[in-house]
PQR file with spaces between the fields and no chain letter, atoms N, CA, C, O and H, PARSE charges and radii, in Angstrom:
ATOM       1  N    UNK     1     162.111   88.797  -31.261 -0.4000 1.5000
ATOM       2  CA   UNK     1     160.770   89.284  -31.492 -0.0000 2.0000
ATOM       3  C    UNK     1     160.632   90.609  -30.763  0.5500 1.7000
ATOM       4  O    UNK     1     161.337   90.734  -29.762 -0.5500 1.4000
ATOM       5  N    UNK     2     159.708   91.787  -31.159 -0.4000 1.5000
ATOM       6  CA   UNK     2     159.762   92.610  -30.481 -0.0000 2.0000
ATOM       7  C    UNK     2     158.371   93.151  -30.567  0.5500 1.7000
ATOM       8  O    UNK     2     158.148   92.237  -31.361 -0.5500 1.4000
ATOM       9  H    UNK     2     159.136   91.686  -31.973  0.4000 1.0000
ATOM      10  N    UNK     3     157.463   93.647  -30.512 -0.4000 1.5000
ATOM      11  CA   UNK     3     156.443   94.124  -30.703 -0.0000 2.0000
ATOM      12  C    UNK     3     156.000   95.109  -29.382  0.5500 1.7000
ATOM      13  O    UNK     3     156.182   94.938  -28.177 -0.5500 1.4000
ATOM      14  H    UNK     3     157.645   94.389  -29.867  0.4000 1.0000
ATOM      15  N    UNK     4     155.160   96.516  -30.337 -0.4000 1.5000
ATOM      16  CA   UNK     4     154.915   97.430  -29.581 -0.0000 2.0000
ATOM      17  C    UNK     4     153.435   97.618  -29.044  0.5500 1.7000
ATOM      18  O    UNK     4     152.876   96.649  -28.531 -0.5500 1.4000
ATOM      19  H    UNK     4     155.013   96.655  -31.316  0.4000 1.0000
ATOM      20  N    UNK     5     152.822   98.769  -29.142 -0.4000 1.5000
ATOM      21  CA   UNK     5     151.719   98.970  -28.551 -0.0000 2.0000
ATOM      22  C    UNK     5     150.657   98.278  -29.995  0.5500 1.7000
ATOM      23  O    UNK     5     150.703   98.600  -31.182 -0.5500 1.4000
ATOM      24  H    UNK     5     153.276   99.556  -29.559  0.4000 1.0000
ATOM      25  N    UNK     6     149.795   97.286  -29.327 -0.4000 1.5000
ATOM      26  CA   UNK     6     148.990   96.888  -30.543 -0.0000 2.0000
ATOM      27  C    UNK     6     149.333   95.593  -31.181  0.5500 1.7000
ATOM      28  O    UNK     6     149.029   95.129  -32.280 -0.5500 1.4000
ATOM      29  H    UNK     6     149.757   97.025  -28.362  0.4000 1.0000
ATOM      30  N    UNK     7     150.081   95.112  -30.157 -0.4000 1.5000
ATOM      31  CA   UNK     7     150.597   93.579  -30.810 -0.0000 2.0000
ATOM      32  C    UNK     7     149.717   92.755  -30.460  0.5500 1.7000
ATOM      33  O    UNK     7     148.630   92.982  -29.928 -0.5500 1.4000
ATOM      34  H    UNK     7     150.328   95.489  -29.265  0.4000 1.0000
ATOM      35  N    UNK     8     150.460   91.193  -30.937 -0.4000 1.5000
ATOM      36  CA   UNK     8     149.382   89.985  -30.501 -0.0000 2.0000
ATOM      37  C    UNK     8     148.728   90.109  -29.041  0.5500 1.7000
ATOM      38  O    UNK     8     149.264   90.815  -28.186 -0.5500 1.4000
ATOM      39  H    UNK     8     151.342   91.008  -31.370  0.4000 1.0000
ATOM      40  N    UNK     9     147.827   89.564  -28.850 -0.4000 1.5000
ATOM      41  CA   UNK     9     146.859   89.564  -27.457 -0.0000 2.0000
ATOM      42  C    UNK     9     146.957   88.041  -27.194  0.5500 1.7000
ATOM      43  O    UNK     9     147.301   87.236  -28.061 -0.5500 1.4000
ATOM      44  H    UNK     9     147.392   88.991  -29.545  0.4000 1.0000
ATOM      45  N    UNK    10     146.489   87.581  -25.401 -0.4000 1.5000
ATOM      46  CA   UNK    10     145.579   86.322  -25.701 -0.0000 2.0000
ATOM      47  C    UNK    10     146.468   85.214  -26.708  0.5500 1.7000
ATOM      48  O    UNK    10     146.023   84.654  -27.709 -0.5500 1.4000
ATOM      49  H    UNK    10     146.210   88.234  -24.698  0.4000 1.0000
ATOM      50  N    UNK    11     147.909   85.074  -26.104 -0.4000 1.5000
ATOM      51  CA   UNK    11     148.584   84.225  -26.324 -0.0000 2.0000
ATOM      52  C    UNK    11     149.190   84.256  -28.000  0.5500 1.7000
ATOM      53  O    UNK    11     149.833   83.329  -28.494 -0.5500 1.4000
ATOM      54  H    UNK    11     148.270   85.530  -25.290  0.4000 1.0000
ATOM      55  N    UNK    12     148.893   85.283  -28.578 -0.4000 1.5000
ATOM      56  CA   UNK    12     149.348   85.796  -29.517 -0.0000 2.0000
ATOM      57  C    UNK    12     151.116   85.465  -29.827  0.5500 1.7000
ATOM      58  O    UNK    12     151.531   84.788  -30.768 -0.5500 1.4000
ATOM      59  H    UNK    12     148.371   86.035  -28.177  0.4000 1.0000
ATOM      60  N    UNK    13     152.083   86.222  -28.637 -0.4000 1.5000
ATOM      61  CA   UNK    13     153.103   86.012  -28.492 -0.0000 2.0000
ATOM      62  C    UNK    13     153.756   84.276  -28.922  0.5500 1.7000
ATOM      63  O    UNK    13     154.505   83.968  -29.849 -0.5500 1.4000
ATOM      64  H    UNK    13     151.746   86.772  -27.873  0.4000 1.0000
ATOM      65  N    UNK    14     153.194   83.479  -27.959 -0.4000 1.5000
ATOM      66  CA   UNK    14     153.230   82.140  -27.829 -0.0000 2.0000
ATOM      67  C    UNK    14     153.319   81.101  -29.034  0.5500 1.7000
ATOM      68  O    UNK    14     154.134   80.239  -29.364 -0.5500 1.4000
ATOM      69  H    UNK    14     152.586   83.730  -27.206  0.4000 1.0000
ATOM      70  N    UNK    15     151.835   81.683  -29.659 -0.4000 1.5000
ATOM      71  CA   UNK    15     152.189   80.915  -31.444 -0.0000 2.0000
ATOM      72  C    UNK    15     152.897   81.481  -32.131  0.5500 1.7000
ATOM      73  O    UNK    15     153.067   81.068  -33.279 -0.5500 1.4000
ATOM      74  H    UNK    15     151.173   82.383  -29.391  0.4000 1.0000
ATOM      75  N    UNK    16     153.691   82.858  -31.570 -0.4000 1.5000
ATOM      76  CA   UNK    16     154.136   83.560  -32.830 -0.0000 2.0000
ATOM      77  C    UNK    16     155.551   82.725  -32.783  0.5500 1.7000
ATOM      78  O    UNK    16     156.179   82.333  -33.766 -0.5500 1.4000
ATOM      79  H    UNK    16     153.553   83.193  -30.638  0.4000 1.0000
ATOM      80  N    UNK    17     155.965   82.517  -31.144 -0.4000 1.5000
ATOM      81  CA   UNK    17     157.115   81.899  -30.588 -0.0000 2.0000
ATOM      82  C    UNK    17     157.270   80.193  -31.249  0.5500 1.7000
ATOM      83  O    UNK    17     158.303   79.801  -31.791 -0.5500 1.4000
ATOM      84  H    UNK    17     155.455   82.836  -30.345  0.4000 1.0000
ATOM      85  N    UNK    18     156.344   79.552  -31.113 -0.4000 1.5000
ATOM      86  CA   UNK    18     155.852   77.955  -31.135 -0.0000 2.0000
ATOM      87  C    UNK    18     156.024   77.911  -33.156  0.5500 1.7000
ATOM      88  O    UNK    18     156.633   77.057  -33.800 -0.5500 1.4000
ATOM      89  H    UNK    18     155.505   79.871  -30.673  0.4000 1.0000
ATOM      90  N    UNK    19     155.222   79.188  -33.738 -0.4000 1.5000
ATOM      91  CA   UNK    19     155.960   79.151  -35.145 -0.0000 2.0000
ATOM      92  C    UNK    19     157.143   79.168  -35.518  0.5500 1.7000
ATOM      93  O    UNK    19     157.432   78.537  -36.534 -0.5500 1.4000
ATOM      94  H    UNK    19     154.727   79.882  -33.215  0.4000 1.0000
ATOM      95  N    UNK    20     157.977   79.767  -34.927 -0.4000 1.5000
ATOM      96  CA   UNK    20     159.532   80.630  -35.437 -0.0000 2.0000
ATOM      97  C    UNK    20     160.447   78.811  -34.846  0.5500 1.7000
ATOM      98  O    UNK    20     161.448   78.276  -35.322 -0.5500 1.4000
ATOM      99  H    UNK    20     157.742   80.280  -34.102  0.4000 1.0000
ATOM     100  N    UNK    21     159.700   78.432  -33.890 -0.4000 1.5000
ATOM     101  CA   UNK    21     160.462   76.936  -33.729 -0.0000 2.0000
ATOM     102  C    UNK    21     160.399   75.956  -34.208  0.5500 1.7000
ATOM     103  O    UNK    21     161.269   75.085  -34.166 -0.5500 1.4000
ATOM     104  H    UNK    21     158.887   78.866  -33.503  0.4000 1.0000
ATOM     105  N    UNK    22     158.976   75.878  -34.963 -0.4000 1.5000
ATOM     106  CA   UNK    22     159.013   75.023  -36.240 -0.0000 2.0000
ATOM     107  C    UNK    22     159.337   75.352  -37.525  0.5500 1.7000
ATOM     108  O    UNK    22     159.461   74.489  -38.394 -0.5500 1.4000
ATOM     109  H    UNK    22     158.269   76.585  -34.997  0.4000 1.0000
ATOM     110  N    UNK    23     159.452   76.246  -37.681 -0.4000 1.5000
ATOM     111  CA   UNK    23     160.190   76.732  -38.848 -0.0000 2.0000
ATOM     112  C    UNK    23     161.804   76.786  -38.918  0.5500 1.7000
ATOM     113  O    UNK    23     162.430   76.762  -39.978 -0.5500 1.4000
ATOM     114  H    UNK    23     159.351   76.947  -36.975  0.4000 1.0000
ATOM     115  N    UNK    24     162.465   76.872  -37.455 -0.4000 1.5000
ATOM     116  CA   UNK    24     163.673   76.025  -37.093 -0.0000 2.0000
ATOM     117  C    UNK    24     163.865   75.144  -36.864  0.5500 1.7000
ATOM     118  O    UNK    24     165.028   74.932  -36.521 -0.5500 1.4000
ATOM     119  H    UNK    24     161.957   76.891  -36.594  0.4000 1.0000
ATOM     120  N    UNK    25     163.066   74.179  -36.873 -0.4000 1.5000
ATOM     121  CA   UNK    25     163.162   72.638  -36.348 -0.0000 2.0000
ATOM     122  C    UNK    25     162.921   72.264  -37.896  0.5500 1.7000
ATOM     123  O    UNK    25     163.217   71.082  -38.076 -0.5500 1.4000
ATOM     124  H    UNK    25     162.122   74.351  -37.152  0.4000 1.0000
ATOM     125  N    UNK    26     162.511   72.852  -38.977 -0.4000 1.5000
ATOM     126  CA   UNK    26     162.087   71.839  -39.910 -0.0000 2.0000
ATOM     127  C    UNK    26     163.496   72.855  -40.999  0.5500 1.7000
ATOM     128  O    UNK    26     163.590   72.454  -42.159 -0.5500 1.4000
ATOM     129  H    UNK    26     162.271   73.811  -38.831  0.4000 1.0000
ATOM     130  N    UNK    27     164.275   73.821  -40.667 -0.4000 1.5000
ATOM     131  CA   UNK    27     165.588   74.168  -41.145 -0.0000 2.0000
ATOM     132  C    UNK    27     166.385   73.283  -40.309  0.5500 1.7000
ATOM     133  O    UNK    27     167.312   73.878  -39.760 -0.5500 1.4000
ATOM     134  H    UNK    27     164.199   74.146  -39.724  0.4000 1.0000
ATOM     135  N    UNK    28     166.309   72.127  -40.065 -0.4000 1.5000
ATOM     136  CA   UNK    28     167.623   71.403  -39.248 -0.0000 2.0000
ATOM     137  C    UNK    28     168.298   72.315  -38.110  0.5500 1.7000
ATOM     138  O    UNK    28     169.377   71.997  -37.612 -0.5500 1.4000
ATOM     139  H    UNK    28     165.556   71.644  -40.512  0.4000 1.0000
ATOM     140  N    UNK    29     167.596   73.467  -37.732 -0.4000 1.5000
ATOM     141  CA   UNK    29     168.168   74.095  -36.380 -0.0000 2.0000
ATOM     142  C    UNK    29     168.234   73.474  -35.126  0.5500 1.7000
ATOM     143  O    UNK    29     167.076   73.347  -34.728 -0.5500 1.4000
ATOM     144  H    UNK    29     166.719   73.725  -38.136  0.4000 1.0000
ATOM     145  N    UNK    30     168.980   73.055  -34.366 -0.4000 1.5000
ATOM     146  CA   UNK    30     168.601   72.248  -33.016 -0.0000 2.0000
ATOM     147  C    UNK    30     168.984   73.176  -31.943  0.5500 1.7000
ATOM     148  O    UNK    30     168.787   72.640  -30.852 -0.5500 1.4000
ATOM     149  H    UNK    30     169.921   73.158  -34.689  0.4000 1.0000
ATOM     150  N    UNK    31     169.432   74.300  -31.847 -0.4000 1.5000
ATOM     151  CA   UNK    31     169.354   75.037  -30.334 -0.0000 2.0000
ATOM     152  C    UNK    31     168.687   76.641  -31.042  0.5500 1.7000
ATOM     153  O    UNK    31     169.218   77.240  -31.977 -0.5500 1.4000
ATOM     154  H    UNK    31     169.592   74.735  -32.733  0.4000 1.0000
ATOM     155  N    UNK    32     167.578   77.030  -30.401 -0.4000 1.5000
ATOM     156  CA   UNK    32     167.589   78.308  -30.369 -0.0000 2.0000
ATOM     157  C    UNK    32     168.089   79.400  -29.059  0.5500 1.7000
ATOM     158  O    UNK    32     168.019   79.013  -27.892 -0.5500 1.4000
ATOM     159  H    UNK    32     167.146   76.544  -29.641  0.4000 1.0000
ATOM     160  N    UNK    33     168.595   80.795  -29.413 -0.4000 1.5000
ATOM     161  CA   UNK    33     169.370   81.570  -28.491 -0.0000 2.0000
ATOM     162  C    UNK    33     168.463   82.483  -28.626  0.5500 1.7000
ATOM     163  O    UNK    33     168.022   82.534  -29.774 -0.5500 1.4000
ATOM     164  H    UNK    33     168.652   81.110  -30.360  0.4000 1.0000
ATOM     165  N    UNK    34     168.041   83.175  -27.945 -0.4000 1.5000
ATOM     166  CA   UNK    34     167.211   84.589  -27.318 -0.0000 2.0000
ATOM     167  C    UNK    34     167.865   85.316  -26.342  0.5500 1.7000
ATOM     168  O    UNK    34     168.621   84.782  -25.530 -0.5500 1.4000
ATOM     169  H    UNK    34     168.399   83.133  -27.013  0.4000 1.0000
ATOM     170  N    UNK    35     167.536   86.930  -26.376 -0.4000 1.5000
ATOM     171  CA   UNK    35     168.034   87.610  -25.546 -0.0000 2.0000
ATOM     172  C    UNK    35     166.964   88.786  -25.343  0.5500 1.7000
ATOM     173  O    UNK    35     166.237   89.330  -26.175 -0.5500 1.4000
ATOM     174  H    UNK    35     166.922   87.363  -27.036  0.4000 1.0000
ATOM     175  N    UNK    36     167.106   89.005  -23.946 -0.4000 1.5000
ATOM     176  CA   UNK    36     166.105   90.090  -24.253 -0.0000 2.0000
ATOM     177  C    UNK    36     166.481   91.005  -23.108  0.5500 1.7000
ATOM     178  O    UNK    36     167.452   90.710  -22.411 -0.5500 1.4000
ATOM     179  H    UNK    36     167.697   88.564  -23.270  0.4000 1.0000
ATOM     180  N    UNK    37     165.629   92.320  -22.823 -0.4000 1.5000
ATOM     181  CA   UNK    37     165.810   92.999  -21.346 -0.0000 2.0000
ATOM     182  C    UNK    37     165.415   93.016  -20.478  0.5500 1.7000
ATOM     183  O    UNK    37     164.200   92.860  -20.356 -0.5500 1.4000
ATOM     184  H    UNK    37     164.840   92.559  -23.389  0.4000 1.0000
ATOM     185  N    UNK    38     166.413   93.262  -19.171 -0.4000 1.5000
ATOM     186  CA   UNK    38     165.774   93.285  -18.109 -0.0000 2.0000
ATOM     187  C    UNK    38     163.863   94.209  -17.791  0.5500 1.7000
ATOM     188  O    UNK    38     163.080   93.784  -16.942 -0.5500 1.4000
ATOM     189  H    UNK    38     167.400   93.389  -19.270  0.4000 1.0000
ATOM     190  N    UNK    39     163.654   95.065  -18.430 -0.4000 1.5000
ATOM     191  CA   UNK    39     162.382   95.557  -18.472 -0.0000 2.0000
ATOM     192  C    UNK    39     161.177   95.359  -18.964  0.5500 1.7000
ATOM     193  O    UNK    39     160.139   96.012  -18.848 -0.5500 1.4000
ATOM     194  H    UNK    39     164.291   95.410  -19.120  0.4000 1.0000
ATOM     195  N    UNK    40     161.584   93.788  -19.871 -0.4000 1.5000
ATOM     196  CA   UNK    40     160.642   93.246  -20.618 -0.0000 2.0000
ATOM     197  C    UNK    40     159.913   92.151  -19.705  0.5500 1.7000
ATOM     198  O    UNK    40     160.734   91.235  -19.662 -0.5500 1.4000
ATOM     199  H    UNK    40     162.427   93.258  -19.966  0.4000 1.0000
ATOM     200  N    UNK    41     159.322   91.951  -19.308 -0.4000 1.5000
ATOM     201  CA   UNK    41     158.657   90.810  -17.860 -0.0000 2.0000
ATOM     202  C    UNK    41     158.348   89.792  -18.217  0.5500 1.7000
ATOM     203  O    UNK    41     158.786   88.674  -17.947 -0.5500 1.4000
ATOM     204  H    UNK    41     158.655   92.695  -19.343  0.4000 1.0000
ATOM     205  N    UNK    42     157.127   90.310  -19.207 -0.4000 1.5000
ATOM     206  CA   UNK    42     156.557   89.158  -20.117 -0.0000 2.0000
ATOM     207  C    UNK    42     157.324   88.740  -21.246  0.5500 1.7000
ATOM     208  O    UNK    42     156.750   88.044  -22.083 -0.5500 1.4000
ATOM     209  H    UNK    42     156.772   91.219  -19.426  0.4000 1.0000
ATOM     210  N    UNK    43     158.674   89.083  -21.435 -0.4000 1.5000
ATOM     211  CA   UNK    43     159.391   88.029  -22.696 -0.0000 2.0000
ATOM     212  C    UNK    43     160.134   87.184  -21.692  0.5500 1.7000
ATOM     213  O    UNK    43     160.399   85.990  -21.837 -0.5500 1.4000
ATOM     214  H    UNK    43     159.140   89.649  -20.754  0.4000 1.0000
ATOM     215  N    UNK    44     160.391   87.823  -20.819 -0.4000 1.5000
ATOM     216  CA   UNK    44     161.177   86.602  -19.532 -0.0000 2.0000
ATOM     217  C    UNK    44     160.350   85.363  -19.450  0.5500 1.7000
ATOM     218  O    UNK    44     160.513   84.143  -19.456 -0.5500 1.4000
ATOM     219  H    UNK    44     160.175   88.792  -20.701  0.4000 1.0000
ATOM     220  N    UNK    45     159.067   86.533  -19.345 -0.4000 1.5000
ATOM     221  CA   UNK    45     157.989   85.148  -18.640 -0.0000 2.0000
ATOM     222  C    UNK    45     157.860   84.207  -19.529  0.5500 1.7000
ATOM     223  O    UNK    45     158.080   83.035  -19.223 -0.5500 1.4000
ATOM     224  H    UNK    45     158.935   87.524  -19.340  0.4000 1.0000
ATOM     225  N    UNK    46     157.418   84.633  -20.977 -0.4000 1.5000
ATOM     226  CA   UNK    46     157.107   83.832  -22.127 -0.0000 2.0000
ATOM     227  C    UNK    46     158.220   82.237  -22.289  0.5500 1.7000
ATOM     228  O    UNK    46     157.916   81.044  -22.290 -0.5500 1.4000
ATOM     229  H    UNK    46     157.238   85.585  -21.226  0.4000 1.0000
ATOM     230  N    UNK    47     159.728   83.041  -22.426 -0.4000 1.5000
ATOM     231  CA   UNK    47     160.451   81.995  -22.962 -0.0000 2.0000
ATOM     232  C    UNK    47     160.826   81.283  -21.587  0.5500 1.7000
ATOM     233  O    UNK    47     161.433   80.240  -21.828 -0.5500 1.4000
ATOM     234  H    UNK    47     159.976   84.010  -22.426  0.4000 1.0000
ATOM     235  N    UNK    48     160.655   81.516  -20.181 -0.4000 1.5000
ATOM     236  CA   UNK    48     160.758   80.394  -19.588 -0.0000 2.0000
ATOM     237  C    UNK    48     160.109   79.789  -19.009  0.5500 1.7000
ATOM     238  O    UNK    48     160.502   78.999  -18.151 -0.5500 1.4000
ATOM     239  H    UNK    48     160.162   82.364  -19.985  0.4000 1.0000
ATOM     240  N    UNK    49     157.903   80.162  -19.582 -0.4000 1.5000
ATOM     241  CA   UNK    49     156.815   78.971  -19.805 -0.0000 2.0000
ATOM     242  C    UNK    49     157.230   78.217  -21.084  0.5500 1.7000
ATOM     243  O    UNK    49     156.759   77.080  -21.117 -0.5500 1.4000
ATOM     244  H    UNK    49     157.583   80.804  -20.279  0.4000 1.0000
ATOM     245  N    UNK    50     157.880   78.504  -21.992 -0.4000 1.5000
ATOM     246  CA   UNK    50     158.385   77.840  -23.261 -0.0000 2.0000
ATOM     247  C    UNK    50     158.919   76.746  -22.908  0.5500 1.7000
ATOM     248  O    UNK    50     158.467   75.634  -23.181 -0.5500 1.4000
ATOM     249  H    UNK    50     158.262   79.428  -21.965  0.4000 1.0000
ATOM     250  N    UNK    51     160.352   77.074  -22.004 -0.4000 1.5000
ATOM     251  CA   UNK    51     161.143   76.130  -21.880 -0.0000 2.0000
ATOM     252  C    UNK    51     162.575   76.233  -22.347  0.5500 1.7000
ATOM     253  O    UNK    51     163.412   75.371  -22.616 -0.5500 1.4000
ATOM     254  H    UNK    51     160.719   77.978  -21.782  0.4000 1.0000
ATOM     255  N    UNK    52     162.602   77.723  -22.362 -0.4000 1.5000
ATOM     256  CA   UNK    52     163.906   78.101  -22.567 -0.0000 2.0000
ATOM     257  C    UNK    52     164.914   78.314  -21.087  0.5500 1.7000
ATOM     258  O    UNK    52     164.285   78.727  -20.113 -0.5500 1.4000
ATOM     259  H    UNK    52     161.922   78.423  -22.143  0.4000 1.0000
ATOM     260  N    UNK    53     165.993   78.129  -20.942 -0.4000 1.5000
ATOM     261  CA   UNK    53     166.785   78.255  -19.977 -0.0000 2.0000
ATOM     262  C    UNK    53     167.600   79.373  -20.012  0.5500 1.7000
ATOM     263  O    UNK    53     168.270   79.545  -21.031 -0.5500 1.4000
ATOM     264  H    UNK    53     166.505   77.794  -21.733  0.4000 1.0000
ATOM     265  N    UNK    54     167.676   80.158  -19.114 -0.4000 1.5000
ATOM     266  CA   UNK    54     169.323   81.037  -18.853 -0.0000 2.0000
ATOM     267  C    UNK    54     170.370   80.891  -18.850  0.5500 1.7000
ATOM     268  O    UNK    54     170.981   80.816  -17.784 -0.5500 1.4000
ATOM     269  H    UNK    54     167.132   80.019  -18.286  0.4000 1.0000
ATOM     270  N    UNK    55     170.962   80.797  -19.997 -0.4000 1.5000
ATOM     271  CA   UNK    55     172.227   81.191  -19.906 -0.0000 2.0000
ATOM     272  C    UNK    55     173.648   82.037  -19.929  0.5500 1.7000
ATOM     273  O    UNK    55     173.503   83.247  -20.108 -0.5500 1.4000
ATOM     274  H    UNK    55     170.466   80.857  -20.864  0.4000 1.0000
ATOM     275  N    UNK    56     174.937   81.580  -19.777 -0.4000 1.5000
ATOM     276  CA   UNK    56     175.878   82.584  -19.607 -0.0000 2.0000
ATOM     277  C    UNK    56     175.280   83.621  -20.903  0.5500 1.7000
ATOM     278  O    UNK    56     174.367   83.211  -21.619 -0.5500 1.4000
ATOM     279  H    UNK    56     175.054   80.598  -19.631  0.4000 1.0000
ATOM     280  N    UNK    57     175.980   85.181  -21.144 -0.4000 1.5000
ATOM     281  CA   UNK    57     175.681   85.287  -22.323 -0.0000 2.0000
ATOM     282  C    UNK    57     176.937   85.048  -23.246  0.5500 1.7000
ATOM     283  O    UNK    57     178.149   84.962  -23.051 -0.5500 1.4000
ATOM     284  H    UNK    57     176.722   85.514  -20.562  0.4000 1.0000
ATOM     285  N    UNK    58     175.876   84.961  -24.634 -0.4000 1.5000
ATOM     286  CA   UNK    58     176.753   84.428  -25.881 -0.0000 2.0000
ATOM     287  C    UNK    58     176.636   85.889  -26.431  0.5500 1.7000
ATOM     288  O    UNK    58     176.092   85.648  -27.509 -0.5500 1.4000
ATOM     289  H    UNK    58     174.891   85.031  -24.793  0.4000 1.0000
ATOM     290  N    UNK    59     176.772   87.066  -26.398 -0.4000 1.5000
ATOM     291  CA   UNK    59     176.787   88.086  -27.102 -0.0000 2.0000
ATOM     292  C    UNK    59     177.140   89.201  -26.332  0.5500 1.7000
ATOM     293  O    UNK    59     177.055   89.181  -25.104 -0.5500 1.4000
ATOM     294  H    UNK    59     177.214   87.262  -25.523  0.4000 1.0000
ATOM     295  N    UNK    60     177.557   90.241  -27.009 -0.4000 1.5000
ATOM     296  CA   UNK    60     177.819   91.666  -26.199 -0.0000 2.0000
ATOM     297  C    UNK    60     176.778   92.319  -25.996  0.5500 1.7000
ATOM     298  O    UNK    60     176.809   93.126  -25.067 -0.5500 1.4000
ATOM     299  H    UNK    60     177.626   90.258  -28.007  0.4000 1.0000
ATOM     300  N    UNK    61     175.801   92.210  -26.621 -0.4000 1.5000
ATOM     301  CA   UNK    61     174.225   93.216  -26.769 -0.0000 2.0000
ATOM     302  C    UNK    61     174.233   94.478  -25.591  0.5500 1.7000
ATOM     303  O    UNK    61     173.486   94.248  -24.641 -0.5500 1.4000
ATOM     304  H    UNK    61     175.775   91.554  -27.375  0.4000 1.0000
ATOM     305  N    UNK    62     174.780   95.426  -25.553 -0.4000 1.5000
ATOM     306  CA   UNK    62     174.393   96.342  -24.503 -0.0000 2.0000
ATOM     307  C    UNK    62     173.110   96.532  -23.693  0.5500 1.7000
ATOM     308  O    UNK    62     173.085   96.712  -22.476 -0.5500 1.4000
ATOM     309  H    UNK    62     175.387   95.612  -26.325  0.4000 1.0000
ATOM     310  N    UNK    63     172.093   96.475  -24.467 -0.4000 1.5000
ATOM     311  CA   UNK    63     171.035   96.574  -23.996 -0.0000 2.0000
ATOM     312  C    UNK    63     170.541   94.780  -23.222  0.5500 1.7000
ATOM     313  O    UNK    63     169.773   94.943  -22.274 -0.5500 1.4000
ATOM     314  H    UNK    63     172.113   96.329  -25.456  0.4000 1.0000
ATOM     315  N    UNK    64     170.801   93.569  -23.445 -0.4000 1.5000
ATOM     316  CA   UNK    64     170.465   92.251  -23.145 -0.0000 2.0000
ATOM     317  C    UNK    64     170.805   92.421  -21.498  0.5500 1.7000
ATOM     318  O    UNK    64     171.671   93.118  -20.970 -0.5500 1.4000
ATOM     319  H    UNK    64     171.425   93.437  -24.215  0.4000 1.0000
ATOM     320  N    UNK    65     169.747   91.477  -20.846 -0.4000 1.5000
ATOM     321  CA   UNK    65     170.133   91.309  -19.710 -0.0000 2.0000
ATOM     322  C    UNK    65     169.860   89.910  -19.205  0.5500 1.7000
ATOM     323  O    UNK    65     170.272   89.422  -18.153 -0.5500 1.4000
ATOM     324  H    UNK    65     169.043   90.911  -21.274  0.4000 1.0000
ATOM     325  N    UNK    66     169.109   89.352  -20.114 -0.4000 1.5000
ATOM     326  CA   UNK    66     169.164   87.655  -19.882 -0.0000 2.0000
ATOM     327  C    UNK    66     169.371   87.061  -21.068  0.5500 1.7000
ATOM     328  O    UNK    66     168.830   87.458  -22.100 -0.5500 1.4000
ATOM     329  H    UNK    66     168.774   89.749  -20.969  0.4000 1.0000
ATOM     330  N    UNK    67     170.030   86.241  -21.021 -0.4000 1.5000
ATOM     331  CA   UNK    67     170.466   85.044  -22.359 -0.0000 2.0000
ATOM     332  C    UNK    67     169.380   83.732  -22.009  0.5500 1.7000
ATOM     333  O    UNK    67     169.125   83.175  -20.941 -0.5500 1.4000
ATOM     334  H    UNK    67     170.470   85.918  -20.183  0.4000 1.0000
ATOM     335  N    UNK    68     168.849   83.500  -23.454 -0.4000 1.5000
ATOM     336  CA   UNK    68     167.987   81.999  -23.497 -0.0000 2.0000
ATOM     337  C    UNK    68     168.655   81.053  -24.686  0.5500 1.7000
ATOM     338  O    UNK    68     169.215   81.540  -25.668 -0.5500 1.4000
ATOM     339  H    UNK    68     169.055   83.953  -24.321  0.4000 1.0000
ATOM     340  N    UNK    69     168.554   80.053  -24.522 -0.4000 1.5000
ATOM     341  CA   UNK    69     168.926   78.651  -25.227 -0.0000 2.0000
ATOM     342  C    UNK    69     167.539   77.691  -24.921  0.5500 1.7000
ATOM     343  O    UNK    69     166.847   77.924  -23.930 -0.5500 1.4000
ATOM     344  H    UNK    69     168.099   79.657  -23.724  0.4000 1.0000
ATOM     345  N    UNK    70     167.314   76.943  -25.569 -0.4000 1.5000
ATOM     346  CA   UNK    70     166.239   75.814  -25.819 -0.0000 2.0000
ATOM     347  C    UNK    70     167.205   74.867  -27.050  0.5500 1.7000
ATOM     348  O    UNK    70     167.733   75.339  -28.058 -0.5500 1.4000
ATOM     349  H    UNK    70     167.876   76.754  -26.374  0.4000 1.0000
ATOM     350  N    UNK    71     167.216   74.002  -26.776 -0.4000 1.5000
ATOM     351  CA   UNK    71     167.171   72.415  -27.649 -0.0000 2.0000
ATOM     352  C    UNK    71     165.910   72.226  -28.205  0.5500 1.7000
ATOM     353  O    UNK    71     164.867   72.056  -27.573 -0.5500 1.4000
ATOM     354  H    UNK    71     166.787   73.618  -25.958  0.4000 1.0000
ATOM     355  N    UNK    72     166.084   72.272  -29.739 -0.4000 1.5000
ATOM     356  CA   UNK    72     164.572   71.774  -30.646 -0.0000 2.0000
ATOM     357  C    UNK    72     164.674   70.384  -30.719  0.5500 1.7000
ATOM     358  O    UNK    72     165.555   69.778  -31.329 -0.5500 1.4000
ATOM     359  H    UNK    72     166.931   72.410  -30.252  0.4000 1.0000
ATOM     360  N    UNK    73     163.515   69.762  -29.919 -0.4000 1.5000
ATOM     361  CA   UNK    73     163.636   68.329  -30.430 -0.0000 2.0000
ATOM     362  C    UNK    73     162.972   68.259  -32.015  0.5500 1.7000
ATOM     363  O    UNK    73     162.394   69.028  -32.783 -0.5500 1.4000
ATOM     364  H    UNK    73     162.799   70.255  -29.423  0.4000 1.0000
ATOM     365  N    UNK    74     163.469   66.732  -31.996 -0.4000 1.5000
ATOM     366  CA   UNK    74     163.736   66.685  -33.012 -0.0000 2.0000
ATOM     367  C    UNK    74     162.721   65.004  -33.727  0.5500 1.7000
ATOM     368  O    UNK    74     162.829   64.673  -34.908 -0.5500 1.4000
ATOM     369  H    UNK    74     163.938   66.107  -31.372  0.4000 1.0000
């Protein structure tokens, strides 16, 4: 997800996040992966009030500086 000046407000982010996981949970997806940058605060913050975890990374992304994983229950 990325959004610039003028995006969702007021938890905006959150359903946009809480959508994109039911719409993978109901494609038979069971882990989602996120990555984002170190300069982003609030996507850190977001996906680990979500319930996403840090992990090793799974990608080269030059720009990534934290890796996320979450398990969709099911």
């Amino acid at each position: 997800m990325w959004g610039g000046q003028g995006g969702p407000r007021l938890g905006g982010w959150r359903r946009i996040l809480n959508e994109l996981e039911e719409h993978a949970k109901k494609r038979g997806v069971r882990d989602i992966h996120l990555e984002t940058n170190a300069s982003l605060i609030e996507a850190i913050s977001l996906y680990r009030s979500a319930g996403y975890k840090e992990v090793a990374p799974f990608n080269s992304e030059p720009y990534a500086h934290h890796w996320f994983e979450k398990r969709i229950k099911t």
